[in-house]
N, C-alpha and C positions, 0 to 999 in steps of 0.2 A: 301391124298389119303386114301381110307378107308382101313383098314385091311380087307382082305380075309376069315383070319381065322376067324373073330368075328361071332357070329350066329347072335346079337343083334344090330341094330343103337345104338351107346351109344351119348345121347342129354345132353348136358348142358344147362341148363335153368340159365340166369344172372338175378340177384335181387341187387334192389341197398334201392329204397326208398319205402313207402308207393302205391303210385299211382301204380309202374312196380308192385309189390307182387299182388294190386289187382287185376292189370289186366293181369297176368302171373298168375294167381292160377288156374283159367280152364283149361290152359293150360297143368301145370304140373298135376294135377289131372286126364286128358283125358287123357296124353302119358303116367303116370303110371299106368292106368289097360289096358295099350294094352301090347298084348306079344311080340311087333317086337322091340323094344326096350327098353334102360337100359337108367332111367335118374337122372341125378344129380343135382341139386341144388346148385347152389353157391352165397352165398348174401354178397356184399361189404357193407352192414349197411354203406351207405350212410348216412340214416338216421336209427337210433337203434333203439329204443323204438318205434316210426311210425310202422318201421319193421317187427319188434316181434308180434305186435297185429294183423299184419294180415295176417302172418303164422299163429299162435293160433287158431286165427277163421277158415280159411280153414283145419287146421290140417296138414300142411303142416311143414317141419323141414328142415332147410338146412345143403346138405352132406358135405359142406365147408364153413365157416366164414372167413373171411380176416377182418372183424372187423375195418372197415378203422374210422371211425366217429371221429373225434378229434371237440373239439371247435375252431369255426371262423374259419376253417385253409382255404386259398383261393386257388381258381378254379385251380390256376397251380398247388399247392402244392399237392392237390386230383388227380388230371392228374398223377401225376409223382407217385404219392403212387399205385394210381389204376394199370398203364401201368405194375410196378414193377409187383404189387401183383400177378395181373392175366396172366402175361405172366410165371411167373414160374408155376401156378396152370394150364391150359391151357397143356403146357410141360408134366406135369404129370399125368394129365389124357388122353390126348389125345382124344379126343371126336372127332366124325365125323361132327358134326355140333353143331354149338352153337346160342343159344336164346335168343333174347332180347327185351324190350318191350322200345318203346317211344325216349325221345329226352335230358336225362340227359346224366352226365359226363360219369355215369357210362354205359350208352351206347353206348358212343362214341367211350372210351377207352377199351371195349370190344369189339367191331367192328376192330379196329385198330390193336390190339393185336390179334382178329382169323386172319386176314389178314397178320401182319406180319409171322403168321405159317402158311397159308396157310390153313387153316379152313375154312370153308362153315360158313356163317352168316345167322341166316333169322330175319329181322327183322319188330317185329309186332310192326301195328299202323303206316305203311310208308305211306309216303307221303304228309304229314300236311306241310303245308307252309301258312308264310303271306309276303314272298317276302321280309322280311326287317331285316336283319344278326342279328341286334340290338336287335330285340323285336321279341318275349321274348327272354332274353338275361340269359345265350348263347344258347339258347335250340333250336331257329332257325339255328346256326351254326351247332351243334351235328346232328340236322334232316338231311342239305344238306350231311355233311360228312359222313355220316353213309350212305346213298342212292349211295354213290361212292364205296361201300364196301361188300354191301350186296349181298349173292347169292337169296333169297330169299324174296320177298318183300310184305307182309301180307297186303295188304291197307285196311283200313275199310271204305272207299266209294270209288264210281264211283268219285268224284272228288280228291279223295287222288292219284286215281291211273292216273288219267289226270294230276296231277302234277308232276309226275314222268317221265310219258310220253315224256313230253314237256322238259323234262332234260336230256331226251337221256336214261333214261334206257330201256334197252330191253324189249317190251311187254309181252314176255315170263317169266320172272321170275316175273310180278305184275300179284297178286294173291286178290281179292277183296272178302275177309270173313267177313264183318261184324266186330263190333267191342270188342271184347273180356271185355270190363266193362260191356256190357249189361246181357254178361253171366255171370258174377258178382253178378251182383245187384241180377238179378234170384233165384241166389243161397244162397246168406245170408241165413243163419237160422234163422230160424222163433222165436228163446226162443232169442235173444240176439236185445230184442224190447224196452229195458229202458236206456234212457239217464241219467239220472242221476242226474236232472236238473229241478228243479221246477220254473213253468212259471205258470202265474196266470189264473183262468180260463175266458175265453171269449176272451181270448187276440188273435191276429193275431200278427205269429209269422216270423221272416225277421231270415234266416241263413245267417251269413255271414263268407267267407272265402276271406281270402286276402295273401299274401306271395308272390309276385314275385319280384323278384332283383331289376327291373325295374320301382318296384313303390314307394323301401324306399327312405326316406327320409321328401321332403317337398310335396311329392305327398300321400306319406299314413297319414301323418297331414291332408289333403286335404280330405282325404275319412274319418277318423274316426269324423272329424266335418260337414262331413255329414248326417254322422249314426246318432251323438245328434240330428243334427237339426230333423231328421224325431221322432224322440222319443219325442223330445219336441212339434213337432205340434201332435202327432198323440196319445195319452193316451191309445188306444187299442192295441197299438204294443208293442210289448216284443223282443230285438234283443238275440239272441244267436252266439257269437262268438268264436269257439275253435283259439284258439291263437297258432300261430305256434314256435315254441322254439326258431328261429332264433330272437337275442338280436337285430334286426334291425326292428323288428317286433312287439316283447315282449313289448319292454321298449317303441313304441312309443304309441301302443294300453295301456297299461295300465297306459301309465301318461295322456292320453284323455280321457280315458272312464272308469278308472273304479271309484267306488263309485254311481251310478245309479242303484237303484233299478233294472230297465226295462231293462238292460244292461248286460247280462249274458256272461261275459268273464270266457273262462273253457281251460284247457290243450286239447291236439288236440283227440277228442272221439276215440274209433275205430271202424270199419268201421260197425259194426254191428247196432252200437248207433247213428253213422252218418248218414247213411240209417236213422233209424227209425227218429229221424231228419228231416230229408228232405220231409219223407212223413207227417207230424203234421207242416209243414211251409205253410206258404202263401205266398210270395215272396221268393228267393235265390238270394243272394248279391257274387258275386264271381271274382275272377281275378284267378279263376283255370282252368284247363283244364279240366277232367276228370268230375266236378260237371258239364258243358257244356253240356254233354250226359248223366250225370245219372239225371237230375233233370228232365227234359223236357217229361224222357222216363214216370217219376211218377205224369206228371202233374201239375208239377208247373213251375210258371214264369221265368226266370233266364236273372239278370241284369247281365250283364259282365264287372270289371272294368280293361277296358282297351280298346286303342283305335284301335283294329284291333282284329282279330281273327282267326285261322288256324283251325278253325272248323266255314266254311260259312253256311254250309247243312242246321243248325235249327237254323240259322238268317234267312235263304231263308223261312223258313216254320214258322217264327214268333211266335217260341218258345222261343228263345234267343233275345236278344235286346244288342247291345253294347254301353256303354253310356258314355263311359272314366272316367275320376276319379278327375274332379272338384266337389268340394263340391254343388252348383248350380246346377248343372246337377246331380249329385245323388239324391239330394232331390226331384227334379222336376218330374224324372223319377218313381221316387216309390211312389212320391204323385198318380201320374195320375193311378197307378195301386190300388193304397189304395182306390181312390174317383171315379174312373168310372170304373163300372162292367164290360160294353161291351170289354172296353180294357184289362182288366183281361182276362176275359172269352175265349178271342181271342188267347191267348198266355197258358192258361192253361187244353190243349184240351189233353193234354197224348199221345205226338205222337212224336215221337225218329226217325231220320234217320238214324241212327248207329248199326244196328242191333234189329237181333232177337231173340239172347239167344246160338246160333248152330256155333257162331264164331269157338272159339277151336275147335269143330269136323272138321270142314271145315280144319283149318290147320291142324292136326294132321293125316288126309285125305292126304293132299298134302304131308307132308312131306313124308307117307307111301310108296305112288306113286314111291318118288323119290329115297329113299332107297331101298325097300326090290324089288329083282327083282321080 
């Protein structure tokens, strides 16, 4: 229940990894130049270093670290470290409502934990589903749970919030603002334009990002010899791959691909560098979520490796294409965008269904509504 005596909404804003920092920085940067409330910052450094780079770049600091990051430690072990951390943090501050972006651990377990105290949840980016518990794994489990928990539900489309619909939440609390990375991407600074990464001139260059749970193993074998074979048929293409830290990741990309001139494996850029990235690509190779709506909003192609997606909006509008993650079909797929223009052309029109830049006001709007009488 909120305090009487507070003059201010006090928000806690939850960060865990790279993706929530990007797409939580509008937001905290809108609710701290309004005067109706006081807000805090709390990042379980999920992941560290990811982290850090992109607080830096928004200029953003957080008012509490719980510094959770250990190596390898597994999904329950983070569960039980996270529930601890942030139910006594939670206790202590007391915030009237708390914020969280997306479908990780660290989502979940702050959902769960405003809920066991009784905290008001709003949580952005609700409603992504591809109906299957497994995939992506657990991040489709974290979405449903976290949708049983929230007071607040942020959807960034008209079909995020028909999925929630259809689950029983209340019409009333889904709120459809757009999607908070667009007002991201917007925002980058404009001085933070060098990757850091020499690529040969004339070359047409393929970003690739890969990391989900669900495709280590003998499946990400399967995509990194698909990426040779387009290098080896195609002499004009240069790949750029930031390599994600996870040792399931690490070690199987670099005992495939590196030593290749035309194969630029680099540590994961920040987001500044990634942007500029994205826009110097010809194709985008991805099994991420978030590259999904920033690539397409900048005009370029975006292969998906995986076989389903919780973002249908720019498959429907044939910005995105999903093409699983057999080596065969990866090739096949990025041949036909390398050797026929028309099909290029078709998918590289600069047209984003996820927003328009005015996400965060939009929430920061609603929550104003709801707080200050």
């Amino acid at each position: 229940m909120k305090d009487i005596n507070r003059v201010k909404t006090k928000i806690c804003v939850v960060v865990g990894t790279r993706p929530e920092a990007i797409k939580m920085a509008p937001i905290i940067q809108r609710l701290k130049d309004a005067s109706w409330c006081e807000v805090q910052v709390l990042a379980t450094a999920q992941h560290r270093q990811m982290l850090d780079q992109v607080f830096s770049l928004f200029g953003i600091e957080a008012d509490v670290d719980l510094d959770l990051m250990a190596q390898n430690q597994t999904l329950s072990k983070l569960t039980a470290r996270l529930i601890a951390a942030l139910d006594s943090t939670f206790i202590e501050m007391r915030p009237d409502v708390i914020l969280a972006q997306g479908d990780t651990t660290t989502v979940m377990c702050a959902a769960l934990v405003a809920f066991y105290n009784k905290i008001q949840f709003g949580h952005v980016e609700a409603g992504l589903r591809t109906h299957d518990m497994y995939n992506p794994f657990p991040e489709e489990m974290n979405r449903v749970v976290v949708s049983r928990m929230a007071h607040f539900h942020f959807a960034p489309t008209q079909q995020a919030k028909t999925n929630l619909v259809e689950e029983g939440v209340p019409t009333g609390s889904i709120y459809v603002t757009g999607n908070t990375v667009i007002d991201a991407l917007f925002k980058v600074p404009e001085q933070n334009n060098g990757s850091g990464l020499s690529v040969g001139d004339n070359k047409r260059i393929i970003l690739v990002t890969a990391h989900r749970r669900e495709n280590f193993g003998k499946v990400f074998w399967g995509i990194c010899r698909g990426i040779k074979q387009i290098v080896t048929e195609f002499e004009d293409v240069e790949i750029i791959f930031p390599v994600h830290p996870n040792p399931n990741v690490r070690e199987v990309v670099h005992g495939e691909l590196a030593g290749n001139s035309r194969i630029h494996l680099c540590a994961p850029l920040d987001y500044g560098q990634f942007v500029n990235v994205m826009k110097k690509s010809y194709i985008v190779l991805t099994d991420s979520g978030g590259v999904q709506e920033e690539a397409p909003a900048l005009g370029k192609p975006v292969l998906v490796l995986r076989n389903d997606t919780e973002r249908p909006e720019a498959v429907r509008e044939n910005v995105v294409k999903i093409i699983g993650t057999e080596q065969s079909s990866i090739f096949k797929e990025v041949k036909e965008l390398l050797t026929d223009k028309e099909s290029y052309d078709k998918m590289a029109i600069g047209s984003s269904p996820y927003g328009d830049g005015k996400a965060a006001d939009r929430i920061a709007l609603i929550l104003h509504d709801a707080f200050v009488p």
